[in-house]
N, C-alpha and C positions, 0 to 999 in steps of 0.2 A: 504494500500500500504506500501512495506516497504522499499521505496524510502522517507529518510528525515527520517526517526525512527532510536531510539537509541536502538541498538538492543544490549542486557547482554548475553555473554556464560562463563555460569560454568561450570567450570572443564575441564582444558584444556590438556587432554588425546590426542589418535589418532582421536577418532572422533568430540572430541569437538573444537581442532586446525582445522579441515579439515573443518570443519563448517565455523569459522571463515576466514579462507582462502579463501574460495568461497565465501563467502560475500563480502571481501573486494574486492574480484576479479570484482565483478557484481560494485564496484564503493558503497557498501552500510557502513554505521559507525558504526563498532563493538568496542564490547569493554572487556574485558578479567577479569575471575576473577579464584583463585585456593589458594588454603591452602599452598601447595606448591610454596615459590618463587623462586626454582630454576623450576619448571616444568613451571613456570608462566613467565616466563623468555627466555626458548627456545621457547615457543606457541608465541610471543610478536615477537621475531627475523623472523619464521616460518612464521608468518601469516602477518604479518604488522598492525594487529590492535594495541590496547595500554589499559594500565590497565588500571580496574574499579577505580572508586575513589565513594565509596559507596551514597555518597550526592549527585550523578547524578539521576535523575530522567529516566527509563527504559518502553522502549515503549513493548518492545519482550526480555522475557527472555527465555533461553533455557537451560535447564539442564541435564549435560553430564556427570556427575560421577557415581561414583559405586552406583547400587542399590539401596542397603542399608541407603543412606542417603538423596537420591531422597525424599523424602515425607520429611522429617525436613526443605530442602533448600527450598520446597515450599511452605509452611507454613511460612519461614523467608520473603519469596519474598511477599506472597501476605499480610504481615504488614507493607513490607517498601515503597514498589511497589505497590498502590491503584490501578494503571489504568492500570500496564502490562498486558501484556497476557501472560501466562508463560506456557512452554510445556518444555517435557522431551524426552530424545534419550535413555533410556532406554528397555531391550528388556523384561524388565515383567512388567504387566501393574495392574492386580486384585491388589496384595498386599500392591504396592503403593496406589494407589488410594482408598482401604479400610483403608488405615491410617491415610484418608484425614476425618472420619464419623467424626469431630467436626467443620469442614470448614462450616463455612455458605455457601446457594446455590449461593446469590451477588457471593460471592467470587469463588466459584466453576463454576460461568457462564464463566471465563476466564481460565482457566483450559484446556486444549488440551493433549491429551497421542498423543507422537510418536514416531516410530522405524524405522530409517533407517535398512535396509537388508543390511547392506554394513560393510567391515570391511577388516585387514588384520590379518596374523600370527603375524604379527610384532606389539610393542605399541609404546606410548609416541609420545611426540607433533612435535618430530624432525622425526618422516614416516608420518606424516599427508602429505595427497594429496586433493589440493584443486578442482578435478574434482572426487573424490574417490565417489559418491554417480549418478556421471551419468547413466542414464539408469536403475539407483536402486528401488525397492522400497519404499516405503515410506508409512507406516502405518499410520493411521491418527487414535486415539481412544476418542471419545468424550465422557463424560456423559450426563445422559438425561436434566441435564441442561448448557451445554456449550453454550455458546450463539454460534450462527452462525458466528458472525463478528469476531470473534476467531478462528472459524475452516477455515473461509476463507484465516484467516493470516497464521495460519500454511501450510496450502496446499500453498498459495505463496511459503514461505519459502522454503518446500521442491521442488517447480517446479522452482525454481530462481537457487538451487544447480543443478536440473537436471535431479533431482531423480522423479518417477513417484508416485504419493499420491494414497491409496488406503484407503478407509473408514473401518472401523472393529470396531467391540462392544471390549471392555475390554476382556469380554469372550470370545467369535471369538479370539484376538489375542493372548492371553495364550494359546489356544488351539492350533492353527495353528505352532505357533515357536518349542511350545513342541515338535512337531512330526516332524519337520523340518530343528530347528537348533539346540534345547537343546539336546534331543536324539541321534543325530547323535555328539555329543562332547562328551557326553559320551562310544558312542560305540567308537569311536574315543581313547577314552583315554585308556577304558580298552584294547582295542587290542595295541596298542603301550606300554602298561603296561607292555606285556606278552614277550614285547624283552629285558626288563630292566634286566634281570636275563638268558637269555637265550647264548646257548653257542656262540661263537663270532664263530665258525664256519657256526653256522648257520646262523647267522644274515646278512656274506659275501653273501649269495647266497638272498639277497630280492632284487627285481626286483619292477617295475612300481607299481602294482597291493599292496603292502604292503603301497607303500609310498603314493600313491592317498587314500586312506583309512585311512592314522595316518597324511595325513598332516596338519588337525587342531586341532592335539593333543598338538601340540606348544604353546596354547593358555596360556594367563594369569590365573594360579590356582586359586589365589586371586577371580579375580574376576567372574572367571567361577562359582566359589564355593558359592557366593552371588546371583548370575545369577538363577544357579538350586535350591536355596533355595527360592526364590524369585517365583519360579513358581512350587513348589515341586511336589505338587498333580499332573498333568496334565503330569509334566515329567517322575514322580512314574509309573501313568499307562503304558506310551508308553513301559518304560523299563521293564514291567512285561509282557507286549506281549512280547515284539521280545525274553525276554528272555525264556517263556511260549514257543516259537517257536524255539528257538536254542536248548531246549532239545527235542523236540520234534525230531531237525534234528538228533543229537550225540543218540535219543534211534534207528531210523530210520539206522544209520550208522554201529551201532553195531548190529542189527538185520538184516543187508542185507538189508534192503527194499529200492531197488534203485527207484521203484517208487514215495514214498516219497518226497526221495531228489531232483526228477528231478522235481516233481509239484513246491517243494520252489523255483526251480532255476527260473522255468519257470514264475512264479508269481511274480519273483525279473524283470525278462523281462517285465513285463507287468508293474508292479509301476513304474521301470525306465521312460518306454515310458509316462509317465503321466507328467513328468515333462518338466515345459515349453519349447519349444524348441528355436532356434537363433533368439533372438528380443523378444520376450515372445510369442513368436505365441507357439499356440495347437498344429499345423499339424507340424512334422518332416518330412524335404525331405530327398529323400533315397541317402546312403553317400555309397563311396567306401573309403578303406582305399589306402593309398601308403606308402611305408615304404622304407625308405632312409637313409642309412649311410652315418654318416656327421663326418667329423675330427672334433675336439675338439679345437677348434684354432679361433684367431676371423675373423672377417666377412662371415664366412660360413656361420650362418643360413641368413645372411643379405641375401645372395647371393643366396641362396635356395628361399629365398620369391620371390625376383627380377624376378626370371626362373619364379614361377609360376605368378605372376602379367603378365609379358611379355609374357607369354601363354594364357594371359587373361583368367587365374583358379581360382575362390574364393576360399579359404582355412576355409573349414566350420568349424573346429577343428583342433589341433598341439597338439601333447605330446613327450616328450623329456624325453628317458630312457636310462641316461649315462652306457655305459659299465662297468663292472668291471676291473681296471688292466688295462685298453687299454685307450688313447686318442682318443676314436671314442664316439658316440652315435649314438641311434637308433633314428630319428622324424617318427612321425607317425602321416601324414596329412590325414585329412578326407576333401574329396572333392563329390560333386554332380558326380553319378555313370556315365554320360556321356561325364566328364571329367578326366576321369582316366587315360583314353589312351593319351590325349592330354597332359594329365602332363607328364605322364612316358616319353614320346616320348620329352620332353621338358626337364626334367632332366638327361635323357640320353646323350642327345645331347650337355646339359654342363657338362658332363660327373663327374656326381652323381652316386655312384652305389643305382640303387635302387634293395630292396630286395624285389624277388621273392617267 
């Protein structure tokens, strides 16, 4: 139970403050450590716990900094820390934990690999949000000698924040993120790459479609650059397909062959639909879009939502693509297809133009 444990979080970044924040929320005593005292400092204000003082004896440590130093800080913990259990929020798991092959197995039974899914564009301990892992993920990677009474403390931990625990091998979870989160930060970055030089006339006319695809191009270089080094192999391969398959579309483009290109579009349709849908459910329900221009001024979208609650409309999806040059934008609510009419008819009526 980790009611009554002194629970250690190092590195107190976005997600290791956000950690700490939700602890202390649930009522639990955290305690803070980071190289940084001025970062150790805003996480301390941020979260309400209070710094480590090392001669404290540590029931749950967790460790939240860059990659790269994940396997040293656990190796320091479990000499000074005999009886913690100590787990990581790292998102590569193999090369930590082969750096552990001089760990005795004792000490490796308390051992836990995990990875929250959760994250923002934004870092540092002053955006941590202490609800930011609700509803998330939560990887759980044990070795074959973690003892149980350790994997059970981490699964608390992450169902105490909120976040849903999922079990995965070391291997299973290099595999899974590569294709899922590391992969796409890099297609990420090289496509935002390609505006850094590009003419500013052009750049005027990107619309939703540019920015939904480079918006986690924002990310921390630093330690993206530890991240995919940390999982190299696994993310090497992903980015030799897709790139094996982008020339495959640009010889397909210049040869005419629109059938080509319409099988990749089609097959992007079909990987789309595989991904979880509202709440993590399989089955996607069929959505209509509505598309409404809204001034640029506050309380409108407030007021947009209100119409559709008071139409009693769930809003399955919302995307916001600011015009250029004008104080309007476009929302583009996805709602259940037999409530389309009831929206429109309920937005008209508070007289929204909706576009047709």
């Amino acid at each position: 139970m980790l009611q009554g444990k002194n629970i250690l979080v190092v590195g107190t970044g976005l997600i290791g403050t956000s950690i700490a924040q939700g602890l202390i929320n649930h009522g639990l005593h955290v305690v803070l450590s980071d190289v940084d005292p001025q970062i150790l400092g805003t996480a301390i204000t941020k979260s309400g716990a209070r710094a480590w003082d090392s001669s404290e004896n540590i029931d749950l440590a967790i460790i939240a900094t860059p990659p790269a130093v994940v396997a040293r800080i656990i190796k320091e913990l479990i000499a000074s820390q005999p009886h913690a259990v100590i787990t990581d929020v790292s998102s590569v798991k193999g090369s930590i934990f082969n750096s552990l092959h001089d760990v005795s197995d004792s000490d490796k039974s308390r051992l836990v690999g995990g990875h929250p899914m959760a994250g923002r564009e934004v870092k540092g301990p002053e955006s941590a949000l202490g609800d930011l892992f609700v509803d998330r993920p939560w990887v759980i990677s044990a070795t074959e000698v973690t003892s149980q009474s350790a994997i059970d403390l981490v699964r608390e931990l992450a169902t105490t924040l909120g976040a849903v625990p999922i079990e995965r091998s070391l291997i299973e979870h290099d595999r899974a993120v590569a294709l899922v989160s590391h992969t796409p930060q890099i297609v990420s970055s090289v496509l935002a790459g390609q505006l850094r030089d590009a003419n500013e006339s052009d750049v005027e006319l990107a619309g939703q479609g540019i920015r939904d695809t480079t918006r986690i191009a924002s990310s921390d270089p630093e330690l993206w650059s530890q991240i995919l080094s940390g999982n190299a192999l696994e993310v090497a391969e992903q980015v030799t397909l897709i790139a094996n398959r982008l020339h495959g579309v640009a010889d397909a483009l210049r040869d005419g062959d629109s059938a080509f290109v319409r099988e990749v579009l089609v097959q992007g349709n079909a990987g789309r639909d595989r991904l979880p849908g509202k709440h993590g459910g399989a089955v996607r329900i069929s959505v209509a879009t509505v598309m409404v221009r809204l001034d640029d001024k506050p309380g409108e979208l407030a007021r947009l939502f209100a119409v559709a609650a008071s139409a009693n409309v769930n809003l399955e999806d919302v995307r916001i693509d600011h015009s250029l040059g004008r104080m309007t934008g476009l929302v583009e609510l996805a709602v259940a297809m037999d409530a389309q009419s009831v929206l429109v008819k309920a937005l008209i009526s508070a007289e929204f133009v909706v576009v047709r």
